[in-house]
C-alpha positions as CSV (number, residue, x, y, z in Angstrom):
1,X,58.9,259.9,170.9
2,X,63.0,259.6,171.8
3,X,65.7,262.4,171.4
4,X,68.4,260.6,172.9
5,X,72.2,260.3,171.8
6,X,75.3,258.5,173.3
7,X,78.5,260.0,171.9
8,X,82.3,258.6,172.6
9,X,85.0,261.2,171.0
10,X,87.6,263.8,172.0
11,X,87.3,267.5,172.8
12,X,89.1,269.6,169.8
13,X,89.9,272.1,172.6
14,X,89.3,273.4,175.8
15,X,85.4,274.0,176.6
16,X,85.0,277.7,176.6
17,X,82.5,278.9,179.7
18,X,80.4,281.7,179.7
19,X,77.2,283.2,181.7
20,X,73.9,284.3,180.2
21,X,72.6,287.5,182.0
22,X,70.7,285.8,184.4
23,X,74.0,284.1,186.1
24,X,73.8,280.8,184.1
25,X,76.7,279.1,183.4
26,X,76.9,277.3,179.4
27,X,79.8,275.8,178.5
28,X,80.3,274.7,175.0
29,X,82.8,272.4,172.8
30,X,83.3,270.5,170.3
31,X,83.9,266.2,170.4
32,X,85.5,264.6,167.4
33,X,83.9,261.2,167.1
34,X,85.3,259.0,164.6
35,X,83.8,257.1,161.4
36,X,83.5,253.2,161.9
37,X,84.7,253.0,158.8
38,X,87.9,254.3,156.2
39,X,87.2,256.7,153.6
40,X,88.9,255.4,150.1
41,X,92.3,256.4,151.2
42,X,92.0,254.1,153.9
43,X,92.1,256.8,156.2
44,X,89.5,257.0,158.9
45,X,87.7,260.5,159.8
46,X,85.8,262.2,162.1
47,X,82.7,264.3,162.9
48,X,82.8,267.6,164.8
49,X,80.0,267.5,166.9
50,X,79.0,271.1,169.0
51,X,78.0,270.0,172.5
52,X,76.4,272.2,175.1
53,X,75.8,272.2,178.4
54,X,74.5,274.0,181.6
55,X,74.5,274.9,184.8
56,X,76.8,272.9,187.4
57,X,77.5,270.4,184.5
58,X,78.9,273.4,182.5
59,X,80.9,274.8,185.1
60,X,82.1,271.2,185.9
61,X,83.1,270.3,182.1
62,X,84.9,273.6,182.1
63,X,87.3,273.1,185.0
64,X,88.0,269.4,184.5
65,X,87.7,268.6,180.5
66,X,90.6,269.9,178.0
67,X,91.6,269.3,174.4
68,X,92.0,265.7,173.5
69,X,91.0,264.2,176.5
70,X,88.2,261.1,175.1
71,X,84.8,261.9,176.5
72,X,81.8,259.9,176.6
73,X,78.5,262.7,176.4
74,X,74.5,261.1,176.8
75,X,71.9,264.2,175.7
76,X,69.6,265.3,172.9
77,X,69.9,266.7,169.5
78,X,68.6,270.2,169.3
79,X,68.0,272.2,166.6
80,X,68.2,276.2,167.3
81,X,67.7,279.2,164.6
82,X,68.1,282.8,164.5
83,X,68.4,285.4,161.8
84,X,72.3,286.7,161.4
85,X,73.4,290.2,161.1
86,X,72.7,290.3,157.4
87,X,69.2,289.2,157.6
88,X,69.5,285.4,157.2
89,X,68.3,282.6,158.7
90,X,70.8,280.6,160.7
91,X,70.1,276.8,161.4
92,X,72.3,275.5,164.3
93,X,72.2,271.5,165.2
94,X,74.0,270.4,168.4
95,X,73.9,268.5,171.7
96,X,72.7,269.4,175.0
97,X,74.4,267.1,177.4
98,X,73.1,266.0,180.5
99,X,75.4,263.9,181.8
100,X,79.3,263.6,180.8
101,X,81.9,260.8,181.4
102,X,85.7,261.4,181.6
103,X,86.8,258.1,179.9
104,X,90.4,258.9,180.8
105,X,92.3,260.2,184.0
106,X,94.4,262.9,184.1
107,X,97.7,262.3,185.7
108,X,96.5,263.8,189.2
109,X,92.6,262.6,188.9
110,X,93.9,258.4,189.1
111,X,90.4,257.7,188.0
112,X,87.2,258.0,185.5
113,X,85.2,261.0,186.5
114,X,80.9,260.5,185.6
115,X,79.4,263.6,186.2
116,X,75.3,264.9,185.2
117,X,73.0,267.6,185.3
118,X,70.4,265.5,187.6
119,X,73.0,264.0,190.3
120,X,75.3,265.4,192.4
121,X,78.8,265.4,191.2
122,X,80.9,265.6,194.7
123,X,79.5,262.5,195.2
124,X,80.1,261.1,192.2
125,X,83.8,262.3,192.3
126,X,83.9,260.5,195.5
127,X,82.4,257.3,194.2
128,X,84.6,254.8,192.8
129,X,82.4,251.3,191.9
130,X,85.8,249.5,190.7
131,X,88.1,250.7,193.0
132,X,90.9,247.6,192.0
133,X,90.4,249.0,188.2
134,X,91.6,245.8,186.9
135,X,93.0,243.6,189.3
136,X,92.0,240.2,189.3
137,X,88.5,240.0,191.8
138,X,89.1,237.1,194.2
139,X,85.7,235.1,193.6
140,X,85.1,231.4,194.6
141,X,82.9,229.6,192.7
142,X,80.1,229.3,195.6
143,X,79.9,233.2,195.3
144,X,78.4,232.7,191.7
145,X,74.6,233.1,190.9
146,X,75.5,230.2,188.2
């Protein structure tokens, strides 16, 4: 079985932090990730998708991602219920991330930012595999596996 989702949208607002009692950090937010297609008006939309996340990754997310800024999230759908304040049941569908990209850089970062739940984010923040970012690559042809 595979509960896996790839996700490229924008944050609707800044992700809000909290603690549970324990001392763990969950962050949560909200990524509006467009329709590939128009509706009739020709106009495209969007789906508002919750995201969640956990630990360092939370605390992360919260100090570095803000409103608007195009995110790429990789993590599974979960599906959580609980019974309201008036007796109802509650469904609740959303993603738990385990590992967040920054597809753009803000004005003082000057770089993508890849950060996850299972690696070490200083060193990914430290790790740059493209450091021309779009300068020609000076290649000779002998250096080609083709």
């Amino acid at each position: 079985m595979l509960n896996r989702v790839i996700l490229i949208g924008r944050l609707t607002k800044d992700p809000e932090l909290r603690y549970t009692p324990s001392g763990i950090a969950v962050a949560q937010f909200t990524l509006a990730v467009d329709r590939p297609f128009a509706n009739q008006g020709g106009e495209k939309e969007a789906d508002f998708i919750p995201i969640v996340t956990w630990r360092q990754l939370a605390e992360n997310c919260a100090n570095y991602l803000r409103k608007g800024r195009m995110t790429a999230i990789e993590g599974k759908i979960q599906v959580r219920n609980y019974e309201n304040n008036e007796g109802k049941r509650v469904y609740v569908t959303e993603i738990v991330a385990d590992n967040v990209r920054f597809l753009e850089s803000s004005k003082r970062e000057g770089r993508n930012e890849n950060i996850s739940s299972n690696r070490n984010s200083q060193s990914n923040r430290n790790y740059d595999p493209f450091p021309d970012d779009g300068k020609p690559i000076d290649i000779s042809d002998d250096d080609l596996p083709f």
